[in-house]
DSSP file (Angstrom, degrees, kcal/mol; ACC not computed):
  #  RESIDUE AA STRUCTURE BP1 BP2  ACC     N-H-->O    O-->H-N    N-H-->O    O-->H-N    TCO  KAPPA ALPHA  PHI   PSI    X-CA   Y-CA   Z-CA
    1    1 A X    >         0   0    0      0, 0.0     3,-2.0     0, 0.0     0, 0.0   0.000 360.0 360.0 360.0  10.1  101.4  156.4  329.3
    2    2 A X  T 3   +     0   0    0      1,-0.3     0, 0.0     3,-0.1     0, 0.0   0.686 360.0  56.4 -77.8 -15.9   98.6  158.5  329.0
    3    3 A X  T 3  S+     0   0    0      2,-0.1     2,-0.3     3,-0.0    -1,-0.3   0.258  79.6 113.4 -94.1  20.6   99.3  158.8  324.9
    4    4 A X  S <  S-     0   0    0     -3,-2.0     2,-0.6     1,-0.0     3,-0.0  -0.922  74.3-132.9 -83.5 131.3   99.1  154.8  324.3
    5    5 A X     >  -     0   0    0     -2,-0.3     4,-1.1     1,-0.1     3,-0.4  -0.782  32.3-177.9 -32.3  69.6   96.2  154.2  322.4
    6    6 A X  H  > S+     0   0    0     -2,-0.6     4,-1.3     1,-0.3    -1,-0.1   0.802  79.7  53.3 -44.6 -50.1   95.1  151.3  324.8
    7    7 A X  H  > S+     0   0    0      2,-0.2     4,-4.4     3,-0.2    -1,-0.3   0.886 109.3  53.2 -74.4 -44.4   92.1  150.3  323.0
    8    8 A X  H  > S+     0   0    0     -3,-0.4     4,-1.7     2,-0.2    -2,-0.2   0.926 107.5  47.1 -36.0 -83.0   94.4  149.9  319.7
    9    9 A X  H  X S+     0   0    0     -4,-1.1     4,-2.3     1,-0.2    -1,-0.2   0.569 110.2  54.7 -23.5 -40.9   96.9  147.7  321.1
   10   10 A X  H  X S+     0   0    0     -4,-1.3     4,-2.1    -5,-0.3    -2,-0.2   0.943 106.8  47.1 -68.5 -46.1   94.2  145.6  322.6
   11   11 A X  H  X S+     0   0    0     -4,-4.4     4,-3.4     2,-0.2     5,-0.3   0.870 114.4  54.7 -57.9 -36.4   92.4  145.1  319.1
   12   12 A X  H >X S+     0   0    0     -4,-1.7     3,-1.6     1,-0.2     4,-1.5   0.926 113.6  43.7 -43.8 -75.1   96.5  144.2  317.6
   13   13 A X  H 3X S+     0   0    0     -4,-2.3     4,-0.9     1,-0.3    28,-0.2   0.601 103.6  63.3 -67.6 -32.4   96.9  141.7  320.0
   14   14 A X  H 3X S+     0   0    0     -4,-2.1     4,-1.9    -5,-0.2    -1,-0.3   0.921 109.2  34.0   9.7 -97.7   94.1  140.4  319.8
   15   15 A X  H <X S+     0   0    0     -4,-3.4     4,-1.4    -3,-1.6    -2,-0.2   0.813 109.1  63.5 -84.4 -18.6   94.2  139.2  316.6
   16   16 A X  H  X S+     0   0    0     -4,-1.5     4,-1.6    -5,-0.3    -1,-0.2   0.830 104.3  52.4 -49.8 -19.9   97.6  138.5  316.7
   17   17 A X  H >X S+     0   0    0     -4,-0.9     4,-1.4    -5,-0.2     3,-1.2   0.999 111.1  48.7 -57.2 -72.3   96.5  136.1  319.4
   18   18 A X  H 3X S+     0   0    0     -4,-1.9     4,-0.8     1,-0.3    -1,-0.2   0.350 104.1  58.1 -48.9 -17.4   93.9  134.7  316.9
   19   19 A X  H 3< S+     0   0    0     -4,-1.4    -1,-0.3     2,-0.2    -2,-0.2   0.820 106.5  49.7-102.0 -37.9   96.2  134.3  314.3
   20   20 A X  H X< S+     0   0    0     -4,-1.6     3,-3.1    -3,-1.2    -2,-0.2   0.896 103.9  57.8  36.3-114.5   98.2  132.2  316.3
   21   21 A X  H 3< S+     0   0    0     -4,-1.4    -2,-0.2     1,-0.3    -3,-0.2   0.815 110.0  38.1 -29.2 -57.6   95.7  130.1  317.3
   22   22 A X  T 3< S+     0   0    0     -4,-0.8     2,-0.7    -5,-0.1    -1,-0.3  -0.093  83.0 105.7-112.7  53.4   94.6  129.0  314.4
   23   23 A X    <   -     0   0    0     -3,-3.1    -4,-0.0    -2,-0.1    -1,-0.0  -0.977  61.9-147.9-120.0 128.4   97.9  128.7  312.5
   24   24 A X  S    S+     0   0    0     -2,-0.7     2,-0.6     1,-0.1    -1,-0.1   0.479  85.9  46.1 -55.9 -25.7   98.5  124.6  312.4
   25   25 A X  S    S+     0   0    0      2,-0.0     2,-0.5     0, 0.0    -1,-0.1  -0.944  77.1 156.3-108.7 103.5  102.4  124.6  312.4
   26   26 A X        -     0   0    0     -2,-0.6    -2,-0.0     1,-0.1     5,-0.0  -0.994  33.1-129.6-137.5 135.4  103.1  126.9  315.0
   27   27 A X        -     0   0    0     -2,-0.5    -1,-0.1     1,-0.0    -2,-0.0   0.227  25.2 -97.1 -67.4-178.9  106.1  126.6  316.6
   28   28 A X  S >> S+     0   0    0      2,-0.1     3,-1.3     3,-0.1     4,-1.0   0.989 124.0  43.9 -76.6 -46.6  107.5  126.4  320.0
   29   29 A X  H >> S+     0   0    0      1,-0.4     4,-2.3     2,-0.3     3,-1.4   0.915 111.4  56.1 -81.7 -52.9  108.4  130.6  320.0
   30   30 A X  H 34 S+     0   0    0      1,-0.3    -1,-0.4     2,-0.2    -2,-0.1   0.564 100.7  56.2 -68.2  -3.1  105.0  131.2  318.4
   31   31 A X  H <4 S+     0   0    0     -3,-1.3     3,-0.4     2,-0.1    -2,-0.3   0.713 113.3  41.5 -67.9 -51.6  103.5  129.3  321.5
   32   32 A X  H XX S+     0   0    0     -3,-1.4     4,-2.0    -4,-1.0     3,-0.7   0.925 113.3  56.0 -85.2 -49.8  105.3  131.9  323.8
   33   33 A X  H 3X S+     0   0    0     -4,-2.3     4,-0.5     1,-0.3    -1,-0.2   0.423 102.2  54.2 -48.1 -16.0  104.4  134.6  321.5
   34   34 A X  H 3> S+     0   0    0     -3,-0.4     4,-1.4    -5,-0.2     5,-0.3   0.350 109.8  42.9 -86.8 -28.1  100.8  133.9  321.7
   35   35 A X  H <> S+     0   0    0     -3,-0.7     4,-1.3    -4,-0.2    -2,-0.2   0.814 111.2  60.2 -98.6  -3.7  100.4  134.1  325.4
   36   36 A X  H  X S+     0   0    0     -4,-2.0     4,-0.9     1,-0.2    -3,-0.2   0.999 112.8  36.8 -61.5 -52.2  102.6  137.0  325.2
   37   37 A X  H  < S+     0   0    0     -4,-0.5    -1,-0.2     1,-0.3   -20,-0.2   0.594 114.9  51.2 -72.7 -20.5  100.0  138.6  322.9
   38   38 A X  H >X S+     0   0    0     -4,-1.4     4,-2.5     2,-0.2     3,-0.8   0.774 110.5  47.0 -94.3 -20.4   97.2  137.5  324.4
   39   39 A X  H 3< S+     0   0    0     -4,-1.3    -2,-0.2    -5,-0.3    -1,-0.2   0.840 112.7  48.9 -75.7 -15.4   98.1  138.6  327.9
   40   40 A X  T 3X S+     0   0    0     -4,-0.9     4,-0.7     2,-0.2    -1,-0.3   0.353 113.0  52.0-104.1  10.5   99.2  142.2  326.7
   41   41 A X  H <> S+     0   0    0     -3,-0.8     4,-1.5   -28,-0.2    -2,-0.2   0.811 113.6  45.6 -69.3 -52.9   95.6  142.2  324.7
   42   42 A X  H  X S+     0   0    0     -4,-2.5     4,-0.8     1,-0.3    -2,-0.2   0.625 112.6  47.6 -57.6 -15.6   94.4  141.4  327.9
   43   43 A X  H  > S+     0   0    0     -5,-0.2     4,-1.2     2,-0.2    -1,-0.3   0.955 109.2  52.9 -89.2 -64.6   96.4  144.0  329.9
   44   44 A X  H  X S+     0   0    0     -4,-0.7     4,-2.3     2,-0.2   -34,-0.2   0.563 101.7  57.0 -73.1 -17.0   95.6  146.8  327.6
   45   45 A X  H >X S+     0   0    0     -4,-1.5     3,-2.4     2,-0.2     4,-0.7   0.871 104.1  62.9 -68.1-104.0   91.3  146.2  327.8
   46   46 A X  H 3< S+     0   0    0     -4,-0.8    -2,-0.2     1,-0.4    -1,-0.1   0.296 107.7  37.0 -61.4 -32.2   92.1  146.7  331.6
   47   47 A X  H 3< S+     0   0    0     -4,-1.2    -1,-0.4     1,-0.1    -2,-0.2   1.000 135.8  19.5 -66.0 -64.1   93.3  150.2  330.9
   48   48 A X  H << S+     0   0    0     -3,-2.4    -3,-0.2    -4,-2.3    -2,-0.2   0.706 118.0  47.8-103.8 -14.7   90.7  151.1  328.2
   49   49 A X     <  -     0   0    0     -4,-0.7     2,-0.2    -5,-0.1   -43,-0.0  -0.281  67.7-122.6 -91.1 177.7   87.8  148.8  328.5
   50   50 A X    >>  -     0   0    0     -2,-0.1     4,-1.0     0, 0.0     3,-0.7  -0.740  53.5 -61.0-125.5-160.1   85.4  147.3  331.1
   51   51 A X  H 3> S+     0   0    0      1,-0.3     4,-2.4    -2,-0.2     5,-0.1   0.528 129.3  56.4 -72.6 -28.5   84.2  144.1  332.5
   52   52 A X  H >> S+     0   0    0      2,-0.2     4,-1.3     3,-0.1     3,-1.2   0.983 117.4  38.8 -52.3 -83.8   82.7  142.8  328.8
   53   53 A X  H X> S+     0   0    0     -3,-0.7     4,-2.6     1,-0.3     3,-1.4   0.803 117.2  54.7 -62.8 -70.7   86.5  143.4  327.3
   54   54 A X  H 3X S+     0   0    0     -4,-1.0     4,-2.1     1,-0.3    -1,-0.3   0.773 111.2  37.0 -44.2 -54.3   87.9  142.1  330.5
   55   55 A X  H <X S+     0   0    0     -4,-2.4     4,-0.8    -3,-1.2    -1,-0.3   0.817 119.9  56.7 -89.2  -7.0   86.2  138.7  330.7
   56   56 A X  H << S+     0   0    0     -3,-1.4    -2,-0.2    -4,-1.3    -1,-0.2   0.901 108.6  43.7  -7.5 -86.6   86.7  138.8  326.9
   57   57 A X  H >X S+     0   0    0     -4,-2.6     3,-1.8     1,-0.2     4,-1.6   0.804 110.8  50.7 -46.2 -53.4   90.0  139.2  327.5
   58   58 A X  H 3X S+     0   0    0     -4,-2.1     4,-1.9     1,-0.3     5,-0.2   0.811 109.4  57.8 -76.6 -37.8   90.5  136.3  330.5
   59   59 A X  H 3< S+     0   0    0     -4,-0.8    -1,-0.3    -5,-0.3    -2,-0.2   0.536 110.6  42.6 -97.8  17.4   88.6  133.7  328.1
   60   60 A X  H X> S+     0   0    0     -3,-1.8     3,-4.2     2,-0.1     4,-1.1   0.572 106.5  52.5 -99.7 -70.3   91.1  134.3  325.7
   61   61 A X  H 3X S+     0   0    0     -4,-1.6     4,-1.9     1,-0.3    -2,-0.2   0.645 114.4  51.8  10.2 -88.7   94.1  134.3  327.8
   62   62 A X  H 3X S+     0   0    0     -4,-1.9     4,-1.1     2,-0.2    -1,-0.3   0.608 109.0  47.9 -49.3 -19.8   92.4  130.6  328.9
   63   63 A X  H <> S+     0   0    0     -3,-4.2     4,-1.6     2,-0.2    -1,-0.2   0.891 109.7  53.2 -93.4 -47.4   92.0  129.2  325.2
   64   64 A X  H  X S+     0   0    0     -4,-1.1     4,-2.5     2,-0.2     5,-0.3   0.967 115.5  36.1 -40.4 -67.9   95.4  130.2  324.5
   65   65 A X  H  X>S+     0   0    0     -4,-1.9     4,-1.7    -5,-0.5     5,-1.5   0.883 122.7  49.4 -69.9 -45.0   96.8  128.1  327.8
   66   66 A X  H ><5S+     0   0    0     -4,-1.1     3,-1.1     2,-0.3    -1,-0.2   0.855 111.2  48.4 -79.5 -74.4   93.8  125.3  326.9
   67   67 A X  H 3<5S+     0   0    0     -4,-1.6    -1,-0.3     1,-0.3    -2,-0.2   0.845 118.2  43.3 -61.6 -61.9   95.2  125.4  323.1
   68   68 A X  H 3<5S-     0   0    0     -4,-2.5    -2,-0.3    -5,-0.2    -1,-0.3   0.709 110.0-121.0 -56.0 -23.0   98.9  124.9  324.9
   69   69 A X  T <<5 +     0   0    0     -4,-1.7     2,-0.5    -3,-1.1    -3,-0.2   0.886  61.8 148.0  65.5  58.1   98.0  122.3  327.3
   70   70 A X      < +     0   0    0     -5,-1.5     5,-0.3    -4,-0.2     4,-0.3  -0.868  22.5 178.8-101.9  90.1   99.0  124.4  330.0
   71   71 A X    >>  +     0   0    0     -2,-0.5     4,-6.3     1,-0.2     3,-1.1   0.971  69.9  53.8 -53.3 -68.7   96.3  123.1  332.8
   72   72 A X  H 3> S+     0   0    0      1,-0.3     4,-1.7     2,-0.2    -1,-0.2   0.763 119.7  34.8 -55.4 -38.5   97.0  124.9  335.9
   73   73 A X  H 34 S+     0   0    0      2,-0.2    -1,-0.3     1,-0.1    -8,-0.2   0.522 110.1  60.1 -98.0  13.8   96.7  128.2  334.1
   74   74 A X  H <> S+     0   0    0     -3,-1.1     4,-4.1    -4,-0.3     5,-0.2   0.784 110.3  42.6 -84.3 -53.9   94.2  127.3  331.8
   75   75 A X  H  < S+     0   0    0     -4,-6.3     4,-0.5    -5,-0.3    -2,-0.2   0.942 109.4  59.9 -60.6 -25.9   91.9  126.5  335.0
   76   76 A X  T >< S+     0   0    0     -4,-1.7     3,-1.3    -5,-0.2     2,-0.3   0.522 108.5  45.9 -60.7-116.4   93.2  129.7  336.5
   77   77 A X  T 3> S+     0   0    0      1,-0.3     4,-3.0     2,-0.2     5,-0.2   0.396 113.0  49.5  26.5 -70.4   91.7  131.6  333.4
   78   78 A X  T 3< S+     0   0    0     -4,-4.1    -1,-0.3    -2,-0.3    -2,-0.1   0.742 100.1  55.2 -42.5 -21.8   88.7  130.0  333.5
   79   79 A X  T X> S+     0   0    0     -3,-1.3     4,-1.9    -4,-0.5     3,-1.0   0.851 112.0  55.9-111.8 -53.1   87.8  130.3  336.8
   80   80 A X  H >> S+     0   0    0      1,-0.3     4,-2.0     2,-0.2     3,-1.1   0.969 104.8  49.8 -34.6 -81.4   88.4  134.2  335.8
   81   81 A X  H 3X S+     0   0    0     -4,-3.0     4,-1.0     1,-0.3    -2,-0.3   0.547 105.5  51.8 -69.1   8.4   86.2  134.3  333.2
   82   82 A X  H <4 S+     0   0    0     -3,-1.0     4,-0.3    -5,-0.2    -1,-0.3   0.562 103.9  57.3-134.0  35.2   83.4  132.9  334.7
   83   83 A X  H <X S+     0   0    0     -4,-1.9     4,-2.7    -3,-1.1    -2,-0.2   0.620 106.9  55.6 -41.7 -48.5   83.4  135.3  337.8
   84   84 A X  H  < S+     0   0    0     -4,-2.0     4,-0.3    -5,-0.4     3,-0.3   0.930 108.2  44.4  -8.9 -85.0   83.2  137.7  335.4
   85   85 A X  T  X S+     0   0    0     -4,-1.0     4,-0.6     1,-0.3     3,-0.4   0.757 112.3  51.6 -35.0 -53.1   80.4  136.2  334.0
   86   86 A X  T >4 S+     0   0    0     -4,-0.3     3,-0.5     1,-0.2    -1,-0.3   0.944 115.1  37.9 -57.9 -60.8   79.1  135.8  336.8
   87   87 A X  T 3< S+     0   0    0     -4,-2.7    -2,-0.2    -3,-0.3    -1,-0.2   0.394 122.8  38.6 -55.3  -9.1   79.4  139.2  338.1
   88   88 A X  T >4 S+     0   0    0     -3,-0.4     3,-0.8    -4,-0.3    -1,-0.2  -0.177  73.6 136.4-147.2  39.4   78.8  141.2  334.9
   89   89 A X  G X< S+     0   0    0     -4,-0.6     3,-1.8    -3,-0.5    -3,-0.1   0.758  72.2  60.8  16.1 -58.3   75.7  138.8  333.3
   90   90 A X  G 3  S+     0   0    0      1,-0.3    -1,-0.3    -4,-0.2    -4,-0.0   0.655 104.9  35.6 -79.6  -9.6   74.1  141.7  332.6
   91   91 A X  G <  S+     0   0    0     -3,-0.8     2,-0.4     2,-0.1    -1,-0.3   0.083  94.9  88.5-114.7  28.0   76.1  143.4  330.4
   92   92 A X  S <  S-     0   0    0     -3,-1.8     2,-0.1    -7,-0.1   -40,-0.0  -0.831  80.6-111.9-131.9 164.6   77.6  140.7  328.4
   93   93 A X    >>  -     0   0    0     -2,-0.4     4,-3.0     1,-0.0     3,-1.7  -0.350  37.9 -96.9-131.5 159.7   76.0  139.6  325.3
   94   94 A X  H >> S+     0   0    0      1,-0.3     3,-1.2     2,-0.2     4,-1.0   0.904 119.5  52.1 -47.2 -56.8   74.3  135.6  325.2
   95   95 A X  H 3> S+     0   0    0      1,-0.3     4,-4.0     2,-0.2    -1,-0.3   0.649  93.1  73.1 -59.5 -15.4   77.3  133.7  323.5
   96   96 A X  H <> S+     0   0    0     -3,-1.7     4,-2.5     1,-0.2     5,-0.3   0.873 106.2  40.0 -80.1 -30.2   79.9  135.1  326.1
   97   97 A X  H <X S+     0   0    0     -4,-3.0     4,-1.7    -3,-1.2    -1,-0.2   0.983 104.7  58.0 -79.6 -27.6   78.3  132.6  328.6
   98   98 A X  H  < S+     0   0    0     -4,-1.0     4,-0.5     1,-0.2    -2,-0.2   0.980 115.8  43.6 -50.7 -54.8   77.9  129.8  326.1
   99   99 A X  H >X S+     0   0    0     -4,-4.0     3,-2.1     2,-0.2     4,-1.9   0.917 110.7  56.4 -66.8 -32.2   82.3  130.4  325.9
  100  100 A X  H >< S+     0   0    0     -4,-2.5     3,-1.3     1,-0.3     4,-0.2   0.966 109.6  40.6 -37.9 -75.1   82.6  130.7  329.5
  101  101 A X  T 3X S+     0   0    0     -4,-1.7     4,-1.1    -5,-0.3    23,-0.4   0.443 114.8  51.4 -53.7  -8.0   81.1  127.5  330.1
  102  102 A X  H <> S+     0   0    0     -3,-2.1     4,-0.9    -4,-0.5    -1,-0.3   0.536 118.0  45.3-115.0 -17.8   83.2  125.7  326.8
  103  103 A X  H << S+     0   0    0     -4,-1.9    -2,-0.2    -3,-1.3    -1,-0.1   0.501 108.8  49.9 -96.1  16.1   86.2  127.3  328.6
  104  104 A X  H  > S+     0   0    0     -4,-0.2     4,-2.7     3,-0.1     5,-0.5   0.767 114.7  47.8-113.0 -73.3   85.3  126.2  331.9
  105  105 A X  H  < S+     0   0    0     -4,-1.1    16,-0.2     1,-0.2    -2,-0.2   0.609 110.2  46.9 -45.2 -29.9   84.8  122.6  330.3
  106  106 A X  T  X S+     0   0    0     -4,-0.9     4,-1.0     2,-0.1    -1,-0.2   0.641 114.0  54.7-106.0 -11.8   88.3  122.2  328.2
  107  107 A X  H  > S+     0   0    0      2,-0.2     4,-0.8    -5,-0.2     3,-0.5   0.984 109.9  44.9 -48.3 -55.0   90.1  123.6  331.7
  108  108 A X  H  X S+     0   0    0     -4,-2.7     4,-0.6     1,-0.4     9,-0.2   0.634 115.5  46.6 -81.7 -22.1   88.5  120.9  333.8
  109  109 A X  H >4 S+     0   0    0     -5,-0.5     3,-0.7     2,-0.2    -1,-0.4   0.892 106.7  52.3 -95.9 -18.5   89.3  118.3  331.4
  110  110 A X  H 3< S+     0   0    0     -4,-1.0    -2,-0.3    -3,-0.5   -39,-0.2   0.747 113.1  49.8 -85.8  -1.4   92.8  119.2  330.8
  111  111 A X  H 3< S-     0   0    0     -4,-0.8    -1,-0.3   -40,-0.1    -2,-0.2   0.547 126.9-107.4 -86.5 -31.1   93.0  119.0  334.8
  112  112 A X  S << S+     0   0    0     -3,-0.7     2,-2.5    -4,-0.6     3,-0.3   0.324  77.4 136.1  88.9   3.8   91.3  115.6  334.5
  113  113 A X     >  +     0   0    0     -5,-0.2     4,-1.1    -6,-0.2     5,-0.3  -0.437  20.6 167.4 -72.9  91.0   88.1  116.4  335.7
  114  114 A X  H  >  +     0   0    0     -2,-2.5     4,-4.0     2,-0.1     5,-0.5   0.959  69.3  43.3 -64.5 -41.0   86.3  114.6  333.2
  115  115 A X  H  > S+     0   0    0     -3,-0.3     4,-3.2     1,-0.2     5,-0.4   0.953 115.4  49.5 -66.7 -63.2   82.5  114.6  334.8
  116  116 A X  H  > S+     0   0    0      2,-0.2     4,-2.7     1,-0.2    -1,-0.2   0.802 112.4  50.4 -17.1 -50.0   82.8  118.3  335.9
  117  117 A X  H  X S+     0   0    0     -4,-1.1     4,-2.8     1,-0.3     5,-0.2   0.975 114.9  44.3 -58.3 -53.1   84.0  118.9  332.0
  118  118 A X  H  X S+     0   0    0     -4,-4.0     4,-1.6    -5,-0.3    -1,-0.3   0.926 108.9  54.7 -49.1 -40.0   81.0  117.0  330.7
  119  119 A X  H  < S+     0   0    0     -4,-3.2     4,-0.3    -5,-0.5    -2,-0.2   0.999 116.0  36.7 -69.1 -44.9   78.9  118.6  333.0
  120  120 A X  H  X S+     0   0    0     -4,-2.7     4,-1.6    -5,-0.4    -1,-0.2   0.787 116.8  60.1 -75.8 -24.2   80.1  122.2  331.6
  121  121 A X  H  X S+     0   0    0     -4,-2.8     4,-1.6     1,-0.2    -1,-0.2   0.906 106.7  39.7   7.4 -96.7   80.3  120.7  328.3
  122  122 A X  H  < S+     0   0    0     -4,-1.6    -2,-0.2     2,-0.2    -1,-0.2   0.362 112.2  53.6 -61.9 -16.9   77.3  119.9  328.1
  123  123 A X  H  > S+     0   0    0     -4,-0.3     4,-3.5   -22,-0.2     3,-0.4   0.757 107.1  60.6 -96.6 -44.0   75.9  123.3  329.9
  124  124 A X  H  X S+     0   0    0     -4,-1.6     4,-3.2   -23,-0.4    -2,-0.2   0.868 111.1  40.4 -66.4 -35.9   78.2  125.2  327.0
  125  125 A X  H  < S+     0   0    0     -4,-1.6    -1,-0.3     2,-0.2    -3,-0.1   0.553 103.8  58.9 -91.9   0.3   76.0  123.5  324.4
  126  126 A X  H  4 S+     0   0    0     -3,-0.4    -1,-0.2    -5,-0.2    -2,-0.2   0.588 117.6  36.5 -76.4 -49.5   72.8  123.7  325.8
  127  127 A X  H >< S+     0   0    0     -4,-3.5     3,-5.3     1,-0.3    -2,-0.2   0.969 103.8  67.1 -93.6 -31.6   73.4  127.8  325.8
  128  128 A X  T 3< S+     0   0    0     -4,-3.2     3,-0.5    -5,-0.3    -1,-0.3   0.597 104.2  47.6 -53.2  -5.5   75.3  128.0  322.5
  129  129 A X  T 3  S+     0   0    0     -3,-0.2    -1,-0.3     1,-0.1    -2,-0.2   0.364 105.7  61.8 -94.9   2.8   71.7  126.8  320.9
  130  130 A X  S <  S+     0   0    0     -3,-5.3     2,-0.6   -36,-0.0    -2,-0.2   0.076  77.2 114.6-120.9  26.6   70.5  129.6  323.1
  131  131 A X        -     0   0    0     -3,-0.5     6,-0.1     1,-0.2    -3,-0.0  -0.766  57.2-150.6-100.4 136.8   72.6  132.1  321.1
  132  132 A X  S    S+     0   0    0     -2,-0.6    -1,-0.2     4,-0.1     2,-0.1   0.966  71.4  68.6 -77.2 -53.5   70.1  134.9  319.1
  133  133 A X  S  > S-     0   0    0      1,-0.1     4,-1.6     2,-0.1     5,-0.1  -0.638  72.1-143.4 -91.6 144.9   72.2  135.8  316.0
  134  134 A X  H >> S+     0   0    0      1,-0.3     4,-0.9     2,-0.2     3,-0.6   0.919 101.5  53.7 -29.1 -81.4   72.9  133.4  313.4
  135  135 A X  H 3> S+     0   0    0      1,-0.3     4,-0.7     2,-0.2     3,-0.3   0.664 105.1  45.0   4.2 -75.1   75.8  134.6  313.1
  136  136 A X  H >> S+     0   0    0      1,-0.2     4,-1.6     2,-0.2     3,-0.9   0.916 109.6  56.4 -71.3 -31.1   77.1  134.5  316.4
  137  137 A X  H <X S+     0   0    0     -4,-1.6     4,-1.3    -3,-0.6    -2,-0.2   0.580 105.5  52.6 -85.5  -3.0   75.9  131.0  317.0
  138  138 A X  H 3< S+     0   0    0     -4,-0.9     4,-0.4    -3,-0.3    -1,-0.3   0.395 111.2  48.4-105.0 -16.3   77.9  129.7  313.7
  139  139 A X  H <X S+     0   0    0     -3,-0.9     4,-1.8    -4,-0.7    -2,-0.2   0.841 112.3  47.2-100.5 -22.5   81.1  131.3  315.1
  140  140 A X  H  X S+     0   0    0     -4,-1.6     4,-2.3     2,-0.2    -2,-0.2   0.961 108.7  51.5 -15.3 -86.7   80.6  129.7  318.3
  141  141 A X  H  X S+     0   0    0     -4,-1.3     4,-3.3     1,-0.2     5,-0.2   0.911 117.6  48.3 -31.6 -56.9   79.7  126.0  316.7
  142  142 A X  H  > S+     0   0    0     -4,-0.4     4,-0.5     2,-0.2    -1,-0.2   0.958 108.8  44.7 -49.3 -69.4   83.1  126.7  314.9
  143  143 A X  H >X S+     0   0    0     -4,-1.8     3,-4.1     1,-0.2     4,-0.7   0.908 111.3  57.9 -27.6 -78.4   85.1  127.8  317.8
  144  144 A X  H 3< S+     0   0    0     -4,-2.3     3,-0.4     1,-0.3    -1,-0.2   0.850 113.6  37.5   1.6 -83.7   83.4  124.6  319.7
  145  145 A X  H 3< S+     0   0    0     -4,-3.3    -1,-0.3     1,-0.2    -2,-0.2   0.518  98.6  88.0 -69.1   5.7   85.0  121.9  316.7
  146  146 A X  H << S+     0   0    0     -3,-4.1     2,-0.4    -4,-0.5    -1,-0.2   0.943  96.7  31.9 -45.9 -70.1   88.4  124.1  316.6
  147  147 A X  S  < S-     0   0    0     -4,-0.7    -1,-0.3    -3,-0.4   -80,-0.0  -0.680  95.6-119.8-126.3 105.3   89.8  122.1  319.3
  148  148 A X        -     0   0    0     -2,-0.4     2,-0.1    -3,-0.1     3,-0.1  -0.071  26.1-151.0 -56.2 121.1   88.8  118.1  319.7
  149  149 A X        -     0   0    0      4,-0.1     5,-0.1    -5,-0.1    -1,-0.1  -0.349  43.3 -66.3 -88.2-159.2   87.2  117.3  323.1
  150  150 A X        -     0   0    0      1,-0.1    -1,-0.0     3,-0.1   -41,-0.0  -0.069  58.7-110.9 -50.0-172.8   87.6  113.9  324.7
  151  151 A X  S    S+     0   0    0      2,-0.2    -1,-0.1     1,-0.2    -2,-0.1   0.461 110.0  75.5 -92.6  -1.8   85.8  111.4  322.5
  152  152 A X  S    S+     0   0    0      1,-0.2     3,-0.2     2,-0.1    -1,-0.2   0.741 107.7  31.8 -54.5 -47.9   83.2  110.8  324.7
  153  153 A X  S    S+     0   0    0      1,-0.2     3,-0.2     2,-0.1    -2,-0.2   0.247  84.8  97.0 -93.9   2.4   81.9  113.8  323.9
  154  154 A X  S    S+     0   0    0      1,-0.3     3,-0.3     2,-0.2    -1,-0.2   0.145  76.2  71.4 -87.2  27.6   82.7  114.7  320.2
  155  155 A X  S    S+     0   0    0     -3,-0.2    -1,-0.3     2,-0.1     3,-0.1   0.149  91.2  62.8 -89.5   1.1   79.4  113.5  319.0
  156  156 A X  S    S+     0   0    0     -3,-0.2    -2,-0.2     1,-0.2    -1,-0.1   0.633 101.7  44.6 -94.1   6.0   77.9  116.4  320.6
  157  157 A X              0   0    0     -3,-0.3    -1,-0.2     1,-0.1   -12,-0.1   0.381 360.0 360.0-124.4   5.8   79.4  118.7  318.7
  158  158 A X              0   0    0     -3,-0.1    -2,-0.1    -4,-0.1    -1,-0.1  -0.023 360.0 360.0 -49.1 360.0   78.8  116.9  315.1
């Protein structure tokens, strides 16, 4: 495999992922076709990337299963990306902890831990104000309102 463009493949799937995600009639096949793609994005960072791509990678992987209401591997996923985080802090840029923590927070609720969710919630929006570019912190805020949390909580993202 040493002539697969690794890095390539990762960026396709990717956005195939992303495209996905945010298409509003998406089928059942395009539901299986999305974790396909995001897990072979995710496959192909381990070859060509490091631990930034990687936990990258694991919190998409986890919005995908979050997006499906797949719990149990949505909390696996999570729980990946933030060891990651945890382990690689220093090389990973401010907003990748704000998404740890907002993917940490829509695992735990689809698991029914609501305070835990809140709590991480509530941690995720605390550091997403604590994002330096504009920029990033307005695709963030987006990301955030994609996908409704409980209602307890949607005035915090208003």
């Amino acid at each position: 495999m040493a002539d697969v463009d690794h890095k390539s493949l990762a960026i396709l799937l990717n956005q195939r992922t992303w495209t996905l995600l945010e298409k509003r009639d998406r089928s059942a096949a395009e539901g299986d076709e999305m974790i396909h793609a995001a897990h072979g994005s995710l496959w192909h960072w381990l070859q060509a990337g490091g631990p930034v791509q990687q936990q990258r990678g694991e919190w998409l992987v986890g919005r995908v299963y979050v997006v499906l209401g797949f719990s149990e591997a949505a909390l696996r996923h999570a729980n990946r990306t933030m060891d990651l985080t945890d382990r690689h802090l220093g090389a990973l840029q401010d907003f990748d902890l704000a998404y740890a923590h907002e993917l940490m927070a829509r695992a735990l609720e689809l698991t029914g831990e609501t305070g835990r969710a809140l709590d991480m919630w509530n941690k995720a929006l605390e550091l997403g104000t604590r994002i330096a570019g504009p920029k990033d912190r307005e695709i963030f805020e987006g990301d955030l309102k994609a996908i409704d949390f409980p209602p307890a909580c949607a005035s915090l993202t208003d």
